[in-house]
Legacy VTK file of the C-alpha trace (Angstrom):
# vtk DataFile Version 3.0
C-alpha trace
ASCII
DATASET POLYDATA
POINTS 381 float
92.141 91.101 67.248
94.425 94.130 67.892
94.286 95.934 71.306
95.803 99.318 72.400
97.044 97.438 76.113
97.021 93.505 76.480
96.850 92.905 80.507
98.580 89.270 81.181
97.038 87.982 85.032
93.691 89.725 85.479
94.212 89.402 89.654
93.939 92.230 92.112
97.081 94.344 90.431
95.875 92.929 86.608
92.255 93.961 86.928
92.868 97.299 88.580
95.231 98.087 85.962
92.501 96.887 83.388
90.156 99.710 84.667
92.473 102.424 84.987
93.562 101.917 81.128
89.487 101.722 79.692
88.665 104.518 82.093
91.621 106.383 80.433
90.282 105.403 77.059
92.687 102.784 75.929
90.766 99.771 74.094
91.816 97.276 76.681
92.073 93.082 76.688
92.563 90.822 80.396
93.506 87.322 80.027
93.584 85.192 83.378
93.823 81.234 83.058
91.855 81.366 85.352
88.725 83.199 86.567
89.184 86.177 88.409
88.690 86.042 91.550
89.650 82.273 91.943
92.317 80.668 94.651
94.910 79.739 91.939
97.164 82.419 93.043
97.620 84.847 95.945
94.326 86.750 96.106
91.774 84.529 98.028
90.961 84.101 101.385
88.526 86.270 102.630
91.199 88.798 103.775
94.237 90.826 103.429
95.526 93.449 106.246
95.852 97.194 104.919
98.654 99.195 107.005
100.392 102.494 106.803
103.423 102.724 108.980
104.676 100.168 107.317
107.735 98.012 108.909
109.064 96.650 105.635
110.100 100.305 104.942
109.390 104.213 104.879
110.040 104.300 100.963
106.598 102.213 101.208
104.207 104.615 102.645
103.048 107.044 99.857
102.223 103.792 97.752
100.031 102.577 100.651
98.780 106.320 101.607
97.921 106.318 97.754
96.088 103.055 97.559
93.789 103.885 100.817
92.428 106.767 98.665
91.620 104.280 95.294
90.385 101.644 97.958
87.742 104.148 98.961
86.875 105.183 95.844
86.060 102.193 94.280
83.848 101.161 97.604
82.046 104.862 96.679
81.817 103.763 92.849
80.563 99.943 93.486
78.823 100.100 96.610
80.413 97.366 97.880
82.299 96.740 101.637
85.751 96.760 101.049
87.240 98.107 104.245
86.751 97.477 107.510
88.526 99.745 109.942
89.474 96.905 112.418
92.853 98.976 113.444
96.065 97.103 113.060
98.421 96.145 115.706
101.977 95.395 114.576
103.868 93.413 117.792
107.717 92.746 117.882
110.513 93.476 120.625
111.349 97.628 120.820
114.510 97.037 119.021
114.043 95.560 115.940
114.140 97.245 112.649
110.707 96.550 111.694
109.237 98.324 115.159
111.618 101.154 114.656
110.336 101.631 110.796
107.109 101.565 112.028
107.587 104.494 114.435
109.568 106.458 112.036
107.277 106.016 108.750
104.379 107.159 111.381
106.437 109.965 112.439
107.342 111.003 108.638
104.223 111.212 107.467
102.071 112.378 110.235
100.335 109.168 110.368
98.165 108.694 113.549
100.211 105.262 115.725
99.776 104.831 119.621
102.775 102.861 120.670
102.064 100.520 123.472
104.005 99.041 126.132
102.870 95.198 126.715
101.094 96.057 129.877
98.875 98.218 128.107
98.466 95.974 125.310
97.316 93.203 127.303
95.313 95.469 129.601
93.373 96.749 126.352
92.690 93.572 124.524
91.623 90.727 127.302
92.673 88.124 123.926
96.305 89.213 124.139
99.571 88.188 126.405
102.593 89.935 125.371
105.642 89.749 127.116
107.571 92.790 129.037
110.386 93.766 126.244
107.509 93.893 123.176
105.554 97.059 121.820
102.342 97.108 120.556
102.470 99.923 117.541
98.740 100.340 117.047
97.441 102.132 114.228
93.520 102.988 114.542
92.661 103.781 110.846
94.193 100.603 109.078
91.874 97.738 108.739
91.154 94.653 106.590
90.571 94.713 102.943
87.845 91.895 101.535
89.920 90.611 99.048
87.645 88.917 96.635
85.406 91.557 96.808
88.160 94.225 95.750
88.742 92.256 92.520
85.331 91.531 91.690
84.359 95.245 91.937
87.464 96.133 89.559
86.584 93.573 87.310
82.936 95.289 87.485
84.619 99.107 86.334
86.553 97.530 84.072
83.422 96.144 81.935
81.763 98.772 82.611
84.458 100.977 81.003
84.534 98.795 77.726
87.606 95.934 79.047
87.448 92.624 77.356
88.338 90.054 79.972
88.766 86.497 78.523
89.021 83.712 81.379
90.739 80.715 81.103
92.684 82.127 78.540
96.467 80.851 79.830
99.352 82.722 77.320
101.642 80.417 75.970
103.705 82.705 74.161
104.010 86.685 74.303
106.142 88.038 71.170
107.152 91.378 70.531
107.960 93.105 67.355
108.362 96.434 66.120
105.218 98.884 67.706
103.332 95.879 68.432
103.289 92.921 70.801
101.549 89.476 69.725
100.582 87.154 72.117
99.311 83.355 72.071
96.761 81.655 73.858
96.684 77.933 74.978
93.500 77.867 73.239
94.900 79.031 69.873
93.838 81.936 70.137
96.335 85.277 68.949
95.709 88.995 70.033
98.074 91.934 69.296
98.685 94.918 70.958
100.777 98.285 71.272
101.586 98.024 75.214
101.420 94.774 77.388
101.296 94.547 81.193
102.522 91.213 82.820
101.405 90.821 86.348
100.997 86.789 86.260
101.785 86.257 89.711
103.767 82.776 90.087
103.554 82.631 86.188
105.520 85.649 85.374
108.772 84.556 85.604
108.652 81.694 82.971
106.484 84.687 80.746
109.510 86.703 81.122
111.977 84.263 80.778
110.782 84.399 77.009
111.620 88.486 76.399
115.108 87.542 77.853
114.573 88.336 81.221
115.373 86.227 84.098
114.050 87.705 87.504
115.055 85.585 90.978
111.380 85.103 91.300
110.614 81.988 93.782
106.637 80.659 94.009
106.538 79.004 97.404
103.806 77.530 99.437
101.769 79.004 102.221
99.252 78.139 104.823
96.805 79.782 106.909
93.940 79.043 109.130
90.661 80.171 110.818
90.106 78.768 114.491
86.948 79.075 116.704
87.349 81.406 119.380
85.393 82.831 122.032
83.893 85.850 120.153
83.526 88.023 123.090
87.135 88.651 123.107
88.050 88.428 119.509
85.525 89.654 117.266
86.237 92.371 114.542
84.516 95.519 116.735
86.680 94.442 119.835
89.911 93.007 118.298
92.374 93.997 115.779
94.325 92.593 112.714
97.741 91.851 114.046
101.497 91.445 113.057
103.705 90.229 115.255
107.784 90.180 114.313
109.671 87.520 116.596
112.660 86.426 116.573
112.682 83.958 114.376
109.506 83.918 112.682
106.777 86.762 111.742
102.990 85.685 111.954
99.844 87.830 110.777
96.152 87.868 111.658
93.010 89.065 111.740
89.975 89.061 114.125
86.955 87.284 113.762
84.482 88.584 110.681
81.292 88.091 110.832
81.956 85.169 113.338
83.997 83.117 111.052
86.855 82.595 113.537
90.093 84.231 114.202
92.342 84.033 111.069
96.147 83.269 111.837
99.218 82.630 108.928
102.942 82.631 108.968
104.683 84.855 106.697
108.168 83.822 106.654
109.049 80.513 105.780
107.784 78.364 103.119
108.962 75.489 100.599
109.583 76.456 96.951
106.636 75.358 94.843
106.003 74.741 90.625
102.324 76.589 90.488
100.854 74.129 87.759
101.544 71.235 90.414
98.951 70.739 93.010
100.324 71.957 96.363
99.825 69.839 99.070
96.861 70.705 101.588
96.837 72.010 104.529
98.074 69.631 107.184
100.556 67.955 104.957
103.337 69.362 106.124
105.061 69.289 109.491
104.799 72.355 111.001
101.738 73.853 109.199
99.430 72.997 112.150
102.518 73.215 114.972
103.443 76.513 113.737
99.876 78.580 113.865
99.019 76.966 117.737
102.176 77.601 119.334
101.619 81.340 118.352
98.305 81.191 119.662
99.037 79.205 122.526
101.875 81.756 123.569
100.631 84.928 122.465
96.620 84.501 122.356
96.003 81.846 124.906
92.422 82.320 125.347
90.925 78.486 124.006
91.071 78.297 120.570
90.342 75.003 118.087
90.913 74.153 114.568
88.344 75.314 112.198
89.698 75.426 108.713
92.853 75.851 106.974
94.307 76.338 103.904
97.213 76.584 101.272
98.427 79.745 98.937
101.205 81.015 97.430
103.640 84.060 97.843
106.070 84.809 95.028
108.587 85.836 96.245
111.877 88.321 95.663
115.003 87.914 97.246
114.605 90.962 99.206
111.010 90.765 99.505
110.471 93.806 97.749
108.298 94.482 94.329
108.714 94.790 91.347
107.325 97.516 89.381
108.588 98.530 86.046
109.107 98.704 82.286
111.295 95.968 80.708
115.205 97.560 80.368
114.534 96.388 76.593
110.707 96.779 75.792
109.380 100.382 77.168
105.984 98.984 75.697
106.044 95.928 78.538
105.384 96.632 82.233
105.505 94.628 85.034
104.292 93.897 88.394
105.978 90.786 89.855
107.068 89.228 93.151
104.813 90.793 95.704
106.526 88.597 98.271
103.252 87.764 100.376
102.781 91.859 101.212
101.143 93.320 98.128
97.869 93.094 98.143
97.551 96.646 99.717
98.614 97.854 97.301
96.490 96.525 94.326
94.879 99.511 93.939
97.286 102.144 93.056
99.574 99.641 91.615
97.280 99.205 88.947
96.937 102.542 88.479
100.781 102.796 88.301
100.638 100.533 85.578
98.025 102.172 83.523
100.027 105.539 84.096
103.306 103.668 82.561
101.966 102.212 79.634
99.560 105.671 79.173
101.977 108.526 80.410
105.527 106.746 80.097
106.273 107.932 83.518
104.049 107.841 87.356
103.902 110.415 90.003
104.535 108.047 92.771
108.417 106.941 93.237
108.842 103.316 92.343
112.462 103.306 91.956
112.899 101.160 94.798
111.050 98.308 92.621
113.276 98.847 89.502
114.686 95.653 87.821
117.837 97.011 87.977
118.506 96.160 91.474
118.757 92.690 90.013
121.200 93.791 86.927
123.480 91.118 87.877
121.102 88.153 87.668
119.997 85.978 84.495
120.327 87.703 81.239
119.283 91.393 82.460
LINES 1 382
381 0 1 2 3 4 5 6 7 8 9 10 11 12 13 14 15 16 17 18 19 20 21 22 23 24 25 26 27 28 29 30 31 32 33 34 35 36 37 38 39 40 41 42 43 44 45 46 47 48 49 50 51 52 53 54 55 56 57 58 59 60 61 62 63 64 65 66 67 68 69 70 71 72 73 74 75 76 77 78 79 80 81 82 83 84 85 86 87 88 89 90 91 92 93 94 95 96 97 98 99 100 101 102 103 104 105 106 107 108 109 110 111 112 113 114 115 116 117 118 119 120 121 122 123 124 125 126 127 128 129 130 131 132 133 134 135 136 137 138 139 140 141 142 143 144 145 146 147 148 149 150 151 152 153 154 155 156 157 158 159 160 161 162 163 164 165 166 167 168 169 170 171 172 173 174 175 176 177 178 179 180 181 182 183 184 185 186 187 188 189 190 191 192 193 194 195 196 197 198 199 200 201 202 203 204 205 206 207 208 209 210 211 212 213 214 215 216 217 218 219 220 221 222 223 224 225 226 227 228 229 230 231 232 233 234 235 236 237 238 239 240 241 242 243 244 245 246 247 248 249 250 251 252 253 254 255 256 257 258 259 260 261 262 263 264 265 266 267 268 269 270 271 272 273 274 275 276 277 278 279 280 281 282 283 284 285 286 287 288 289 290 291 292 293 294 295 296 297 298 299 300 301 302 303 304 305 306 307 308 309 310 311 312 313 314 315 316 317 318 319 320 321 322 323 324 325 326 327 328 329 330 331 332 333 334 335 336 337 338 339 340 341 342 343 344 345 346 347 348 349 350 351 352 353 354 355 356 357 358 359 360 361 362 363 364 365 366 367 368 369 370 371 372 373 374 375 376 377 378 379 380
């Protein structure tokens, strides 16, 4: 069957892109291998932090400004909780880059940040000890995102617009021609259309490896857990979802939702993984259980116990920063690839960056710090 846009990874970026090309019109297919929402990739887990300052870089902040607005549009079109205004506090000594890009994307763009010193921060929230030289960069109107819930309610617009989605439909083989793209199924099936996206998380690289591009894209396991806390001091009205830069190591969090404990991972860090192979639980590792209590026990110290934990993955880029683009040799092939364990934010107008590429040839939003061609001198670019 022939399509106007094939979508490759139906996740959060895949199925938001899926609705913004039917609600433009475009007679639209998603393939997952899986089915969307599912914990095969880097989607699930309850959670994901949405920030604005944002300590990875300024050049980041109208991407994030624009997918705040889509988030709360598609929680006015579906109804459904998506946000929850939590606040975010990002944590790190005064003089390190990420605390200082904080401050200044803030400043930039007007955003509203109280910067704390770590009296204050510990006088405010009773759950948290931070020592003298650390800042507290508190942003009031960031919150946490319920991840599974943001891809089921694309998934939702998308049908409703007139997308195909076919699940556990895996794509062996995608094949381009002239004006048309083929692509092959794992269960023999064969679809063709104009424009392809490719946003298949861990998968894309060996996709891409067949249209003669090799991208430094590394899958690698990650862990997080939930512990039970005393609510009184870190429950989602009282407490907020939390970065915290150290020296040598970066952790993330999030307060207790609806009483299912307080959520703690490690971002950095992280042994290189093959997707299709099962990872190995939570636990397995040295470290994985080590890791998550000596943060709590120096930074949260308030009793706190085991509740659950479990594995992802990140795919990452060797300077942890997306990619967004058309292939340098296909203009009718975009892709969204190595989201680096920070780009689930930005699902929402990422898809809609993608729809605008394959629709438009061109977005309003800069993504030239994404190109490919910051990686022209790897693989066969």
């Amino acid at each position: 069957m022939h399509y106007d846009v094939i979508v490759i990874g139906a996740g959060s970026m895949g199925m938001a892109a899926g609705y913004f090309l039917s609600q433009s019109g475009k007679k639209t297919l998603l393939l997952d291998a899986f089915n969307p929402p599912h914990d095969k990739g880097s989607h699930h887990g309850e959670t994901r932090i949405i920030r604005y300052a944002y300590g990875e870089g300024v050049e980041y902040v109208p991407l994030a400004l624009r997918a705040r607005d889509l988030w709360q549009e598609l929680a006015q079109q579906t109804g459904k909780e998506i946000f929850l205004q939590t606040g975010v506090i990002n944590v790190g000594d005064k003089n390190i880059p990420f605390i200082k890009n904080v401050i200044k994307s803030a400043e930039e763009f007007d955003l509203p940040l109280e910067v704390m010193t770590a009296s204050e921060v510990n006088e405010k929230w009773d759950g948290m000890q931070l020592p003298e030289n650390f800042l507290g960069c508190f942003e009031p109107t960031s919150g946490v995102l319920r991840v599974e819930s943001c891809v089921e309610a694309y998934r939702e617009l998308a049908l409703n617009a007139g997308a195909t989605i076919r699940t556990n439909s895996r794509v062996t083989k995608v094949y381009p021609q002239s004006g048309k793209v083929t692509i092959y199924t794992e269960d023999g099936a064969t679809f063709t259309a104009v424009s392809v996206i490719i946003s298949a998380g861990a998968w894309s690289g060996e996709l891409l490896k067949q249209l003669d591009l090799e991208l430094p894209l590394n899958p690698i396991r990650k862990t997080f857990a939930w512990y039970d806390v005393d609510e009184r001091y870190y429950n989602q009205n009282d407490f907020p979802a939390f970065t915290f830069e150290l020296a040598d190591s970066i952790y993330y969090g999030f307060p207790s939702i609806d009483g299912a404990g307080l959520k703690v991972g490690r971002h950095d860090g992280g042994d290189t993984i093959i997707p299709d192979e099962v990872k190995l639980a939570f636990g397995d590792v040295v470290g994985d259980v080590e890791n998550l209590n000596g943060f709590l026990d120096e930074f949260m110290p308030r009793e706190h116990e085991l509740k659950l934990g479990k594995t992802c993955m990140y795919t990452m880029t060797p300077d942890e920063d997306f990619i967004i683009d058309v292939h340098p040799k296909y203009n009718n092939i975009a892709i969204a690839a190595g989201f680096s364990g920070h780009g689930f934010k930005f699902a929402s107008a990422v898809g809609e960056v993608l729809s605008n590429l394959i629709t438009k040839g061109f977005t309003d939003l800069d993504i030239k710090p994404f190109s490919i061609k910051r990686f022209s001198k790897v693989g066969k670019i």
